[in-house]
VMD Tcl script that draws the C-alpha trace (Angstrom):
set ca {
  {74.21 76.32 90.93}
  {70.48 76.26 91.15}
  {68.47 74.67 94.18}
  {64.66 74.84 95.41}
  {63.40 76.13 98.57}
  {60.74 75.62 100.74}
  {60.24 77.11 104.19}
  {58.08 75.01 107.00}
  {57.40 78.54 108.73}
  {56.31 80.29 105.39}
  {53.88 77.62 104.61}
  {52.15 76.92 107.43}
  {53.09 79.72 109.81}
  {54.55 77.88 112.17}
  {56.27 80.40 114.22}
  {58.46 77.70 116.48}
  {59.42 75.46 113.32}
  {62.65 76.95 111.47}
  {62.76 73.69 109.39}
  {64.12 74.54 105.61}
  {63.72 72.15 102.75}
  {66.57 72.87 99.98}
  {67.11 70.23 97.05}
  {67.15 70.00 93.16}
  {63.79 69.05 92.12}
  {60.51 69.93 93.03}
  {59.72 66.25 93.58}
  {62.47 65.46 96.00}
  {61.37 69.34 97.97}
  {57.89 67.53 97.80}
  {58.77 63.89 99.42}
  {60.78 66.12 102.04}
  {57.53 67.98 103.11}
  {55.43 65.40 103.22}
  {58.15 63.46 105.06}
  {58.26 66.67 107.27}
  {55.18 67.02 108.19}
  {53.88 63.47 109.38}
  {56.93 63.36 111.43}
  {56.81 67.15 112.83}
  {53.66 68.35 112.86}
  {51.75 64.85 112.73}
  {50.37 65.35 109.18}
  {48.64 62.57 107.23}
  {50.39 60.07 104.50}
  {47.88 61.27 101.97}
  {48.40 64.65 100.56}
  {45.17 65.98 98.36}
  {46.17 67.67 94.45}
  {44.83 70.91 96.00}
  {47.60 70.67 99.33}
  {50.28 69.76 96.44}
  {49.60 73.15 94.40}
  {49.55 75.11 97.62}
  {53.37 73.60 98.56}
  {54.35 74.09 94.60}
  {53.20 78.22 95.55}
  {55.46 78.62 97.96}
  {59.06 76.97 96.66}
  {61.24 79.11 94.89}
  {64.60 78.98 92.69}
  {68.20 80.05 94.96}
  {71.02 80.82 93.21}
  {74.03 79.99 94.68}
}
mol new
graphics top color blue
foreach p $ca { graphics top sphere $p radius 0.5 }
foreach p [lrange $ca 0 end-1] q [lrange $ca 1 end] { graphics top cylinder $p $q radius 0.2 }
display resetview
């Protein structure tokens, strides 16, 4: 079985937030970062094309 990842820390180098985003499609590991951050790290609703490509650099295929 195949799943995304994306790591909070790895991203933005957040060195006290272990929070680790695991699900099927890259939309859904999108919605859960955006979701993430507004709530965590008190990010903004909008996210810019150029914040969306930086996220898409840093999810990558498990095998499990």
């Amino acid at each position: 079985m195949k799943k995304l990842l994306l790591s909070c820390r790895e991203v933005w180098c957040y060195d006290d937030c272990d929070y680790i985003i695991v699900e099927e499609t890259e939309e859904d590991v999108m919605v859960c970062a955006a979701e993430h951050s507004i709530v965590k790290h008190g990010g903004k609703e909008t996210y810019t094309v150029s914040l969306m490509e930086r996220l898409r650099g840093f999810i990558y295929t498990i095998s499990y």
